[in-house]
Backbone and ligand atoms as CSV (ligand in chain L), in Angstrom:
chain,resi,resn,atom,element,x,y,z
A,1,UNK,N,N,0.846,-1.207,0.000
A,1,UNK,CA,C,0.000,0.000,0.000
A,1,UNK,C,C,0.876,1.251,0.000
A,2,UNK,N,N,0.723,2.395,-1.117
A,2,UNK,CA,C,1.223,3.783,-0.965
A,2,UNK,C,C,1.225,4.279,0.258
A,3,UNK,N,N,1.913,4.464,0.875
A,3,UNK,CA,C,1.664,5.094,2.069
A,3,UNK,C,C,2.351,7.084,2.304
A,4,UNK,N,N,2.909,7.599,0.873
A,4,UNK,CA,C,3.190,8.437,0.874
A,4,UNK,C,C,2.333,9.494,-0.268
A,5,UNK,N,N,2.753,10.802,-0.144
A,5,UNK,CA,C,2.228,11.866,-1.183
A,5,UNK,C,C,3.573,12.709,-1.119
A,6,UNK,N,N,3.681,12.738,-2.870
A,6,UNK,CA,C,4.759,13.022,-3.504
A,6,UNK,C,C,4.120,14.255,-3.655
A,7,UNK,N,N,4.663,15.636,-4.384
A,7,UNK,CA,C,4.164,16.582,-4.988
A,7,UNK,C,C,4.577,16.374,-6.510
A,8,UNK,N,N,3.480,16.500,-7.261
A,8,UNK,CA,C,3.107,16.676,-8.313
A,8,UNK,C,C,4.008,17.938,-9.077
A,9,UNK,N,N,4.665,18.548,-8.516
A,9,UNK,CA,C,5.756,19.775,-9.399
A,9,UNK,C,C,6.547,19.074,-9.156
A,10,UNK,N,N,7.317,19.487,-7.829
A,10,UNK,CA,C,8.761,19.523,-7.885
A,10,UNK,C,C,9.433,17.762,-6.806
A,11,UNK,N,N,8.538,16.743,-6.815
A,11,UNK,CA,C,8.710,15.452,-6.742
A,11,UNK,C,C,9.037,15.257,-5.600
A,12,UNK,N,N,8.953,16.007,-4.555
A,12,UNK,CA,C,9.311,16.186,-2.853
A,12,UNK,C,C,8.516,15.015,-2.374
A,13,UNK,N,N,9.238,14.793,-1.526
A,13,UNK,CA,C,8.491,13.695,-0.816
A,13,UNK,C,C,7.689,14.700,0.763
A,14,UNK,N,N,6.019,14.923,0.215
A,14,UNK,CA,C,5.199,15.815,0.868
A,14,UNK,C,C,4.956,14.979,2.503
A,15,UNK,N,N,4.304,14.269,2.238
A,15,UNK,CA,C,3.945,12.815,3.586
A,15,UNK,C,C,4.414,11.650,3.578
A,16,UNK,N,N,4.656,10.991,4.923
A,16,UNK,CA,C,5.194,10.013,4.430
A,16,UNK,C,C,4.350,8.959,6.232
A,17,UNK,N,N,3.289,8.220,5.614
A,17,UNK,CA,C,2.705,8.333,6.411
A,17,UNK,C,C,3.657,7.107,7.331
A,18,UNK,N,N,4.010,5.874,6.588
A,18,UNK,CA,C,5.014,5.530,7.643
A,18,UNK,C,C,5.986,5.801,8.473
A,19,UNK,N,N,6.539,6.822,8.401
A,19,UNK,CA,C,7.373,8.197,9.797
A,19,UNK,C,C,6.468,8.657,10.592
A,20,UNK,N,N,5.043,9.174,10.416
A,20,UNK,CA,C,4.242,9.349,11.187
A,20,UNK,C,C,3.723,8.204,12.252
A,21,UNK,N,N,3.737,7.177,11.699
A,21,UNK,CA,C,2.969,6.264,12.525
A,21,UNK,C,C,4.215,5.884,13.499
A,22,UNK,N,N,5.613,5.848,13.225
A,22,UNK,CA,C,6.521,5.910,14.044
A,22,UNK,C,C,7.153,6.840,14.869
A,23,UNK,N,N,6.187,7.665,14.940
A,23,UNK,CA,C,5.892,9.179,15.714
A,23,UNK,C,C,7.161,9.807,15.147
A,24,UNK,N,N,7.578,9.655,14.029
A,24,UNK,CA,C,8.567,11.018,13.221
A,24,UNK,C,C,7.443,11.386,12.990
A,25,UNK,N,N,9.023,12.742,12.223
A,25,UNK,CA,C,8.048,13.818,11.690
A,25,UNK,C,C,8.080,13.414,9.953
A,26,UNK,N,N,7.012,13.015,9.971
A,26,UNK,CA,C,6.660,12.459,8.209
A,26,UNK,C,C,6.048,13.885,6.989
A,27,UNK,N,N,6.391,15.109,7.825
A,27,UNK,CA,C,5.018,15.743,6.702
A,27,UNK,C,C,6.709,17.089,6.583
A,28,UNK,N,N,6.990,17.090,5.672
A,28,UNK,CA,C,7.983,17.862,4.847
A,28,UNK,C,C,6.858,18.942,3.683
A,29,UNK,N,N,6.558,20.068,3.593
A,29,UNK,CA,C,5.432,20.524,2.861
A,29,UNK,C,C,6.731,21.277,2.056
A,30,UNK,N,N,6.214,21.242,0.783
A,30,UNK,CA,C,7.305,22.244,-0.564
A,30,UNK,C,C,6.306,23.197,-0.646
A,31,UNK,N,N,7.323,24.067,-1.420
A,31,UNK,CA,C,6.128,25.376,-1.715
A,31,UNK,C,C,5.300,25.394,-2.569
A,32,UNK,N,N,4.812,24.268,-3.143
A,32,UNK,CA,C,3.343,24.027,-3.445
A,32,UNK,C,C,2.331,23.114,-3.000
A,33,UNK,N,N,2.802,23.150,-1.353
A,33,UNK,CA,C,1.247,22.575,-0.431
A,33,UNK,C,C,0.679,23.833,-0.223
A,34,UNK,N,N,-0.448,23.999,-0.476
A,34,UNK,CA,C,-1.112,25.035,0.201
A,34,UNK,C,C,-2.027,24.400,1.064
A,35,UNK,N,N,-2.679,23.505,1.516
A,35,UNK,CA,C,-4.032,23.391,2.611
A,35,UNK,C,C,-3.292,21.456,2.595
A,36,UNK,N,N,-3.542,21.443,3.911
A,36,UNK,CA,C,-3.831,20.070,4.109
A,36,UNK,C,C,-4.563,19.690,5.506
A,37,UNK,N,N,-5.316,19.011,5.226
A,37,UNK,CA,C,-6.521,18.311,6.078
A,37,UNK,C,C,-6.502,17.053,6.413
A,38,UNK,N,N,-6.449,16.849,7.589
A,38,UNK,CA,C,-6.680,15.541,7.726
A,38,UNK,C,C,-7.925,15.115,8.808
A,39,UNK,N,N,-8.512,14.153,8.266
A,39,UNK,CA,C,-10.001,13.535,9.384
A,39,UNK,C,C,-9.425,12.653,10.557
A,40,UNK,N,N,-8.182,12.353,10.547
A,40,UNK,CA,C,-7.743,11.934,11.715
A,40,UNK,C,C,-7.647,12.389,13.119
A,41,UNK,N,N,-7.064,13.806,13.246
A,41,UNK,CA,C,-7.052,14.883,13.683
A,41,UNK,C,C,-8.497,15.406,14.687
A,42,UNK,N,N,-8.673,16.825,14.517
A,42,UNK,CA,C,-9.954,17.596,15.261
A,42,UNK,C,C,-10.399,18.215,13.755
A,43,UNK,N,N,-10.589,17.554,12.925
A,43,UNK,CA,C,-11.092,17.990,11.550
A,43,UNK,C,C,-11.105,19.426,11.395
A,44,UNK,N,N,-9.149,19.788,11.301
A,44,UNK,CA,C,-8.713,21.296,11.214
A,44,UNK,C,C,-7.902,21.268,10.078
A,45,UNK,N,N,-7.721,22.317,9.567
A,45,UNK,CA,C,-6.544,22.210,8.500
A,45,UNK,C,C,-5.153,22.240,9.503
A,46,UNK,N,N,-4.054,21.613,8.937
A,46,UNK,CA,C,-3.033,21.023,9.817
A,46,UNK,C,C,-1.702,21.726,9.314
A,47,UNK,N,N,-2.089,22.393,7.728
A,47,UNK,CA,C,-1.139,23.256,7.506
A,47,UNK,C,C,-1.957,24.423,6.315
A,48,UNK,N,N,-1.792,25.639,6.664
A,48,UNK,CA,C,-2.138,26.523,5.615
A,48,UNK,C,C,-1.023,27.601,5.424
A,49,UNK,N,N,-1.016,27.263,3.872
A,49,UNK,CA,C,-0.121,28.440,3.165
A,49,UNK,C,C,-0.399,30.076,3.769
A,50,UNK,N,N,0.683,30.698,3.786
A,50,UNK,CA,C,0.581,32.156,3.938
A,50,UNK,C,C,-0.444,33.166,2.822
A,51,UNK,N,N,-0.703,32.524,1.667
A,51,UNK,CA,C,-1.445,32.875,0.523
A,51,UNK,C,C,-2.655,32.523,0.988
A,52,UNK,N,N,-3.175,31.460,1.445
A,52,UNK,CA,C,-4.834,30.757,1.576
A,52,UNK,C,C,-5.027,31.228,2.511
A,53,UNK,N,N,-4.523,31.638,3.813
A,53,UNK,CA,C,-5.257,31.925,5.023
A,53,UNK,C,C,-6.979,32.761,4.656
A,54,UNK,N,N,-7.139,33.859,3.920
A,54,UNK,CA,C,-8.451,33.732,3.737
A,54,UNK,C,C,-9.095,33.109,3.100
A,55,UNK,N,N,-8.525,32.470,2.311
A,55,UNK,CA,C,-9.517,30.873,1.509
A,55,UNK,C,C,-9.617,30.359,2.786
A,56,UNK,N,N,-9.049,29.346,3.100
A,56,UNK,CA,C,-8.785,28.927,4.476
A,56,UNK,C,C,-9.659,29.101,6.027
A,57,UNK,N,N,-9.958,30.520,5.755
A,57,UNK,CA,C,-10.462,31.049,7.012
A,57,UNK,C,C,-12.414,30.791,6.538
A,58,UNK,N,N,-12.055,31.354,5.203
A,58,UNK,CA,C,-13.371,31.024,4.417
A,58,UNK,C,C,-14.347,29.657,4.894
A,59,UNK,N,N,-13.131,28.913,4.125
A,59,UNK,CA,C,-13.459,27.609,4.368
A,59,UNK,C,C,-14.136,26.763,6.009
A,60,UNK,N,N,-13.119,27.582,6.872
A,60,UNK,CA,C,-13.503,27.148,8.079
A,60,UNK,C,C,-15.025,27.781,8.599
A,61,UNK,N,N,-15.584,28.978,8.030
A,61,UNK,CA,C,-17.077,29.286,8.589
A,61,UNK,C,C,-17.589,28.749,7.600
A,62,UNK,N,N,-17.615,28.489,6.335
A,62,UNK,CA,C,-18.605,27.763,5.735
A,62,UNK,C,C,-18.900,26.552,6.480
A,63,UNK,N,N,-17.678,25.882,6.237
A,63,UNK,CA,C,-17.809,24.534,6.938
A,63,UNK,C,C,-18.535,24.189,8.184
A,64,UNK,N,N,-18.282,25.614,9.307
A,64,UNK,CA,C,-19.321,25.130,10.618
A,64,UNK,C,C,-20.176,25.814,10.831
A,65,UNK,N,N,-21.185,26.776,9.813
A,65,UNK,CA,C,-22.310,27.162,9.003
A,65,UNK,C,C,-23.371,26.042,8.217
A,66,UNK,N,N,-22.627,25.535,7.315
A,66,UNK,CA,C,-22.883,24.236,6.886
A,66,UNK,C,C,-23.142,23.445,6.731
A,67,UNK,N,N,-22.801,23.369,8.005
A,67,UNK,CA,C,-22.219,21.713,8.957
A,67,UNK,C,C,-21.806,20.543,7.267
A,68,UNK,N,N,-20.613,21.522,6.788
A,68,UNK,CA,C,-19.690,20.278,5.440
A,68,UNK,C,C,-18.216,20.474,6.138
A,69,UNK,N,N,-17.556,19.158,5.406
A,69,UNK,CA,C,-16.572,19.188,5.778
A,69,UNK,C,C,-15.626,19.791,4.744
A,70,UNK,N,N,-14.407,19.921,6.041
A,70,UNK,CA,C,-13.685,20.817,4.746
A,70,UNK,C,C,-13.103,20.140,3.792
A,71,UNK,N,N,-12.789,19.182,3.465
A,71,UNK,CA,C,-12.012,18.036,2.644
A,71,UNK,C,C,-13.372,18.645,1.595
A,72,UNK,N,N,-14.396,18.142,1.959
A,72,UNK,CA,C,-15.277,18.918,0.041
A,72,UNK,C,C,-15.133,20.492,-0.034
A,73,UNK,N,N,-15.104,21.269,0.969
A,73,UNK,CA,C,-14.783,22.491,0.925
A,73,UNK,C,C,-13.350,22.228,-0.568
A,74,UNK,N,N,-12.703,22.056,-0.038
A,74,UNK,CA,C,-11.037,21.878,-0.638
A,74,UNK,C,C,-11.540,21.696,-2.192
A,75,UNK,N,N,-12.067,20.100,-2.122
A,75,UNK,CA,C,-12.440,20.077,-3.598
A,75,UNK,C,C,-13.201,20.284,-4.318
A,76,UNK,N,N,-14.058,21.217,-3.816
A,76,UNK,CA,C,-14.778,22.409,-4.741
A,76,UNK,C,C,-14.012,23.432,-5.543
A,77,UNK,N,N,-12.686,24.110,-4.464
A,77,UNK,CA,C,-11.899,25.358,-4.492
A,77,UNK,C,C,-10.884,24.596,-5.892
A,78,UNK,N,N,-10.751,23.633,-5.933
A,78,UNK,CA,C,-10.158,22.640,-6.362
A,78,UNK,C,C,-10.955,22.290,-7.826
A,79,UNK,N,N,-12.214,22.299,-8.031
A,79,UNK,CA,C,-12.422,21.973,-8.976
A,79,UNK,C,C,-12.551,23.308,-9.940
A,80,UNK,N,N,-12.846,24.761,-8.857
A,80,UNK,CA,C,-13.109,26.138,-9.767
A,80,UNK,C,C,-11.787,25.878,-10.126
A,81,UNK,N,N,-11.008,25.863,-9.566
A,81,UNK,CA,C,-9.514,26.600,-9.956
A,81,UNK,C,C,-8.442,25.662,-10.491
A,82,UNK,N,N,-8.335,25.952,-12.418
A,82,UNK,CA,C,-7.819,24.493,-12.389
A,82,UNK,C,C,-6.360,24.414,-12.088
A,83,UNK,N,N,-5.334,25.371,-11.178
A,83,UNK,CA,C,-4.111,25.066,-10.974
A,83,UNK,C,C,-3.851,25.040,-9.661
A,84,UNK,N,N,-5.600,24.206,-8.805
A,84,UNK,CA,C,-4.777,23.844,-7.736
A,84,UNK,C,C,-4.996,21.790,-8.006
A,85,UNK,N,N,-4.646,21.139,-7.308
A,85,UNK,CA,C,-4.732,19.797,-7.207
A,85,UNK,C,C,-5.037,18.985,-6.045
A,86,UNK,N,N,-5.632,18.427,-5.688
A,86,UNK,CA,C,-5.875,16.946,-4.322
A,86,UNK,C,C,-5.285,16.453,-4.140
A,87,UNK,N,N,-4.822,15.691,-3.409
A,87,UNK,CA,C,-4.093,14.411,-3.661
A,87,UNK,C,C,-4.382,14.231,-2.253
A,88,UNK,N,N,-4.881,12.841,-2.462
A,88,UNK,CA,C,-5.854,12.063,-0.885
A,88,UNK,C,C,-5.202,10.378,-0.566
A,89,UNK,N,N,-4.807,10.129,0.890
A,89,UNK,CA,C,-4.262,9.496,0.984
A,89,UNK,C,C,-4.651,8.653,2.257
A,90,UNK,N,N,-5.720,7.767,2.020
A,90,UNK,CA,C,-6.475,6.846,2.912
A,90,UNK,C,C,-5.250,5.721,4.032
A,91,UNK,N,N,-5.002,5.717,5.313
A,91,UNK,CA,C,-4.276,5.176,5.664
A,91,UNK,C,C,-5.217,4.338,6.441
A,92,UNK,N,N,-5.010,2.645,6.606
A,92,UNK,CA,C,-5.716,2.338,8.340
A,92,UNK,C,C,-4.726,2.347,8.855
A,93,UNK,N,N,-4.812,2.451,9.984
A,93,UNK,CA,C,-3.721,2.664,11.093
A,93,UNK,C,C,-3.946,1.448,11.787
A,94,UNK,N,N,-2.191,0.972,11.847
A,94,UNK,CA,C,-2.639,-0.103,12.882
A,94,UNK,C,C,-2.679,-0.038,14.146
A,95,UNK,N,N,-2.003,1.348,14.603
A,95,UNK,CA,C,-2.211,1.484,16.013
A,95,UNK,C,C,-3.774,2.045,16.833
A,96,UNK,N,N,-4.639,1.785,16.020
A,96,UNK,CA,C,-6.374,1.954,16.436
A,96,UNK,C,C,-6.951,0.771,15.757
A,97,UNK,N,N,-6.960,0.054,15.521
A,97,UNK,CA,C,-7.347,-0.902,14.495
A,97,UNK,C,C,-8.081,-1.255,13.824
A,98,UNK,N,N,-9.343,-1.196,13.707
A,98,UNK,CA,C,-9.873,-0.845,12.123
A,98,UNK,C,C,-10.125,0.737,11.851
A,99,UNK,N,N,-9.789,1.657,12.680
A,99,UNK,CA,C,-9.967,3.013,12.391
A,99,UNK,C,C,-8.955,3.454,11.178
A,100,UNK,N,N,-9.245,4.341,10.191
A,100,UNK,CA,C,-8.597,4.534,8.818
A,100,UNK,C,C,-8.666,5.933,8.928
A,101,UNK,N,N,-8.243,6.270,8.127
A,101,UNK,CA,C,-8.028,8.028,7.978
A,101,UNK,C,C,-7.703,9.236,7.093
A,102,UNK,N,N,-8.362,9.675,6.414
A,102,UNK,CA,C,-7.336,10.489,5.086
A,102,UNK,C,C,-6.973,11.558,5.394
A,103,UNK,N,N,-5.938,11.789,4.111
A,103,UNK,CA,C,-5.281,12.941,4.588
A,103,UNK,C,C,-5.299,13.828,3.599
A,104,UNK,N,N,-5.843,15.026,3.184
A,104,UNK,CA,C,-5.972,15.588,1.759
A,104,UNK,C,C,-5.091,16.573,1.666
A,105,UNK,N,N,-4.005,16.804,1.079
A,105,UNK,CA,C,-2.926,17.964,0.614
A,105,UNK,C,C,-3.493,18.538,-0.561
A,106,UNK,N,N,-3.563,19.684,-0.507
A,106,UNK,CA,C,-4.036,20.527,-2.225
A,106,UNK,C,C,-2.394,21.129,-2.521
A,107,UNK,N,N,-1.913,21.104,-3.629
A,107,UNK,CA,C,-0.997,21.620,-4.483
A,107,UNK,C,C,-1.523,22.712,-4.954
A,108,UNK,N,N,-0.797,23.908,-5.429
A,108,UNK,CA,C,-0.809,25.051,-6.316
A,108,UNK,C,C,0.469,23.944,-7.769
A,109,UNK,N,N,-0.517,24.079,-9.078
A,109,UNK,CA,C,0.445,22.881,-9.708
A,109,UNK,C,C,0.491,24.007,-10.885
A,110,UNK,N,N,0.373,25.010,-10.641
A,110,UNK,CA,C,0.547,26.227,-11.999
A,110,UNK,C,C,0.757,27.333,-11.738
L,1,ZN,ZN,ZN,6.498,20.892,-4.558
């Protein structure tokens, strides 16, 4: 199973979810992560670009207005705009055991 997210520009190794589960630090972001989310978490964004903070901030009152999550928030912003990108990365974890988890990074890929 993939257990990492590469970036789509410049081939960085973005997550790497096996360092995480070995309590490293697995998440290296290049300068084209802008938002990443994960449902594992307190369903927060876990990193936002200096550029998105008001997308971002956006995102967070829609979302608990809403009541949506932000992962479709993302890929809406994601589908207007075609130079940003997804990239979603379903892990189960074995340290909870059947609990699973994604993790969604958006790229700026233009
Ligand atoms: Zn990159």
């Amino acid at each position: 199973m993939e257990n990492k997210i590469i970036c789509p520009v410049c081939k960085e190794l973005v997550l790497d979810i096996n360092k995480v589960d070995k309590g490293e630090d697995g998440f290296n972001p290049c300068n084209h992560v802008m938002l990443v989310y994960t449902d594992a978490l307190s369903f927060e964004f876990i990193h936002i670009d200096e550029s998105m903070e008001s997308v971002a901030k956006d995102m967070i009152e829609k979302s608990a207005e809403d009541d949506v999550f932000l992962n479709e928030l993302m890929n809406d912003f994601a589908m207007k705009h075609d130079n940003y990108e997804i990239i979603e990365l379903t892990t189960s974890g074995m340290s909870c055991g059947p609990c699973g988890n994604t993790d969604y990074v958006m790229f700026k890929i233009g």
